[in-house]
C-alpha positions as CSV (number, residue, x, y, z in Angstrom):
1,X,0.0,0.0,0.0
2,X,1.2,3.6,-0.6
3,X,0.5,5.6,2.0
4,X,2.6,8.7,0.7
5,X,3.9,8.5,-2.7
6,X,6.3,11.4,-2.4
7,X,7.7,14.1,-0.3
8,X,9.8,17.1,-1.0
9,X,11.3,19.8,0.4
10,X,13.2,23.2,-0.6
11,X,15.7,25.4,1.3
12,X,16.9,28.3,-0.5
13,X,20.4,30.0,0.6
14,X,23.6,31.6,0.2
15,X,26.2,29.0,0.1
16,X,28.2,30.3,3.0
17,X,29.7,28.4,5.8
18,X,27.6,28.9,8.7
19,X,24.9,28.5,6.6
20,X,25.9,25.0,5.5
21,X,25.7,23.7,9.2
22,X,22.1,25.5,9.2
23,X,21.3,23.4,6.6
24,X,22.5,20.2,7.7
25,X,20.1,20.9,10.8
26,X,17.4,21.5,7.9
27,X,18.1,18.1,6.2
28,X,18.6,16.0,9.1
29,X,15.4,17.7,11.1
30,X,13.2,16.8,7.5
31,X,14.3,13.2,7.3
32,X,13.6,12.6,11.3
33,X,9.9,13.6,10.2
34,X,9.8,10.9,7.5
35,X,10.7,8.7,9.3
36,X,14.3,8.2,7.0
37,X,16.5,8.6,10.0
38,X,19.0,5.6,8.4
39,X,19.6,8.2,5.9
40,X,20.8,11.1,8.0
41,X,24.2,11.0,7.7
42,X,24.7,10.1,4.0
43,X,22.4,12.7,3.1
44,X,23.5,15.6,5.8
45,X,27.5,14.8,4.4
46,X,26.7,15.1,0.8
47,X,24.4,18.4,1.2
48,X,27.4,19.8,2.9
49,X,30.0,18.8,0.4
50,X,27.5,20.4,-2.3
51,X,27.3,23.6,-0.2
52,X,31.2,23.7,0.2
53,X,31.5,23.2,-3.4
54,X,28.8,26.1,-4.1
55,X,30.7,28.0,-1.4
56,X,34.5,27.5,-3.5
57,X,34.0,27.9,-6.7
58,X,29.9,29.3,-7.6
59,X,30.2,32.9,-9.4
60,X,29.0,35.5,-9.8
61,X,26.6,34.2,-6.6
62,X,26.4,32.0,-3.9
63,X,22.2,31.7,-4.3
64,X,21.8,28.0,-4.5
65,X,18.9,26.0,-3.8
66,X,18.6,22.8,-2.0
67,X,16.1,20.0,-2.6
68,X,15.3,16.7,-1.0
69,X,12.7,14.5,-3.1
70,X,11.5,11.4,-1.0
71,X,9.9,9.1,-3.3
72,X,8.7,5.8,-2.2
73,X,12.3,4.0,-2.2
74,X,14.3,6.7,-2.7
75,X,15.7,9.7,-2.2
76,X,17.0,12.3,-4.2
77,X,19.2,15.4,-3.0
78,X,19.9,17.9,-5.0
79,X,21.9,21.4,-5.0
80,X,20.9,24.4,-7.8
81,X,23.2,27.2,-8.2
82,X,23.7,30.2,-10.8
83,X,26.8,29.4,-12.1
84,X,27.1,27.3,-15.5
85,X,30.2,25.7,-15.6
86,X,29.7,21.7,-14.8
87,X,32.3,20.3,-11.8
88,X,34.6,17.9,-12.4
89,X,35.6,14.5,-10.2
90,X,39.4,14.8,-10.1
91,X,41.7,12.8,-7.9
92,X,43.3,14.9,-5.2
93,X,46.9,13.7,-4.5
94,X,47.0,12.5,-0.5
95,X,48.5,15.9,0.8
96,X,45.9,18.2,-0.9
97,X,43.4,18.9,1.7
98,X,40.0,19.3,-0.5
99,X,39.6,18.4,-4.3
100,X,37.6,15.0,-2.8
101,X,34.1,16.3,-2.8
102,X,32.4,14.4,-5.8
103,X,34.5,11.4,-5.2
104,X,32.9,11.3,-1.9
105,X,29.7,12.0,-3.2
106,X,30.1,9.2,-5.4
107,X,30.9,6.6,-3.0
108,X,28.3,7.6,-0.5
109,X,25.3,7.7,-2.9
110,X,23.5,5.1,-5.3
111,X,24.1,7.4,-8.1
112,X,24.6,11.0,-8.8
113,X,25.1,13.3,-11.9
114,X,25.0,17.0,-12.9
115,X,22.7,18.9,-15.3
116,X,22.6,22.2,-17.1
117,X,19.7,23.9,-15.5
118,X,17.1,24.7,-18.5
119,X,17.6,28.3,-19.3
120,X,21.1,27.6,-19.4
121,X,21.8,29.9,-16.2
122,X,23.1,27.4,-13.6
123,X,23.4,23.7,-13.3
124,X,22.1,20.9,-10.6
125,X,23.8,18.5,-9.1
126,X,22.2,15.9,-7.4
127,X,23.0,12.3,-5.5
128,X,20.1,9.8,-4.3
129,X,20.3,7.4,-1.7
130,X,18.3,4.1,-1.2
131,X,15.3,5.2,1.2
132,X,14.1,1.2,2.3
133,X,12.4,2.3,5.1
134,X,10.2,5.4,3.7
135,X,7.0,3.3,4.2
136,X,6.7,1.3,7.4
137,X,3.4,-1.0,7.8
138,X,2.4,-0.9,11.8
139,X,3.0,-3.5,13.4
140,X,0.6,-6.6,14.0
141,X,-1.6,-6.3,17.2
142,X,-0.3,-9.3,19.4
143,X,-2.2,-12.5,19.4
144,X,-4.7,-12.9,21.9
145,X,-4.4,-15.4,24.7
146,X,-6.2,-16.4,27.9
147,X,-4.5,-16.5,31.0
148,X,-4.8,-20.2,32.6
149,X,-5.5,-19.8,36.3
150,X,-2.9,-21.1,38.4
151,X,-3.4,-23.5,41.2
152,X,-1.2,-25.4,43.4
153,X,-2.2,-28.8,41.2
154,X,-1.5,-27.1,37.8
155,X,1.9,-26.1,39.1
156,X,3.4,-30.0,39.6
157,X,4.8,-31.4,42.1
158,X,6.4,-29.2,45.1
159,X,10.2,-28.6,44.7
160,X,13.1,-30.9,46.9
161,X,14.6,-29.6,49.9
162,X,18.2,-28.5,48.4
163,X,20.6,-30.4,49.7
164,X,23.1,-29.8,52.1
165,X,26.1,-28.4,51.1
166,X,29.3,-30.5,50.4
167,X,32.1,-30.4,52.6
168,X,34.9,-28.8,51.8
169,X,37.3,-30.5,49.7
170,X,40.6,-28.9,51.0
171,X,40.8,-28.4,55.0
172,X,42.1,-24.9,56.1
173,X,43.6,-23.6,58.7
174,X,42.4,-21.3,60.8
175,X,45.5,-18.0,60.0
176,X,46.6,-19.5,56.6
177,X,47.3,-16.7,54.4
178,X,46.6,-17.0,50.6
179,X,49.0,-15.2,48.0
């Protein structure tokens, strides 16, 4: 059964850096309310590695626009911006400190990919991320059962005396100090 066939949800923003923790708030708040907690982390480190990106190298502005599309077993986050110019995955050498963004996006995500947005004025980049647990069936009532009353017949036989205890194997001395 579908119960909700899609979700979505905008945030619009200047890429700067306190704003990307803001929005990481944003993302992880609106995936608590769909129940897609799994998918907090994933999705809150690749919107901030989209932001960063947006933040570096974005011109003439840092206006972007964030979207997270929830639909039925997936979902789809995605980061507009003004500037035209498609990124590009490179591989940082191990002493460069950033330049690792879209490899990270693409080994966090299902898939990802850029666009040119339509009136050629910007572009889109966007990841998804399996969302498996976006529609939950409630549980089963338990079964029904009727307690059995107890009596001292239904219970068996009465339990043994314990037995009394063994003696001890290895006589002490009264004063014998151990280690």
């Amino acid at each position: 059964m579908i119960r909700q066939p899609s979700r979505h949800c905008t945030v619009e923003l200047q890429a700067l850096p306190a704003r990307i923790g803001h929005v990481r708030r944003i993302v992880s708040a609106q995936l608590r309310y769909w129940h897609l907690d799994a998918l907090i982390d994933p999705a809150a480190l690749g919107v901030s590695e989209l932001l960063a990106n947006v933040h570096r190298h974005a011109r003439p502005s840092k206006q972007c626009t964030v979207e997270l599309y929830a639909l039925l077993d997936q979902l789809t986050v995605s980061v507009h911006d003004r500037d035209p110019r498609l990124p590009r995955i490179r591989d940082a050498d191990s002493w460069e400190t950033s330049g690792r963004g879209l490899s990270l996006i693409a080994a966090l995500s299902d898939s990802w990919g850029m666009h040119p947005d339509t009136d050629g004025q910007g572009k889109v980049v966007w990841f998804t991320l399996p969302a498996l647990t976006a529609v939950q069936e409630p549980a089963a009532p338990p079964a029904h059962w009727e307690p059995v009353p107890l009596s001292p017949a239904a219970l068996g036989p009465a339990p043994l005396e314990p037995a009394p205890a063994a003696a001890d194997p290895l006589p002490r001395t009264e004063g014998t100090k151990v280690g």
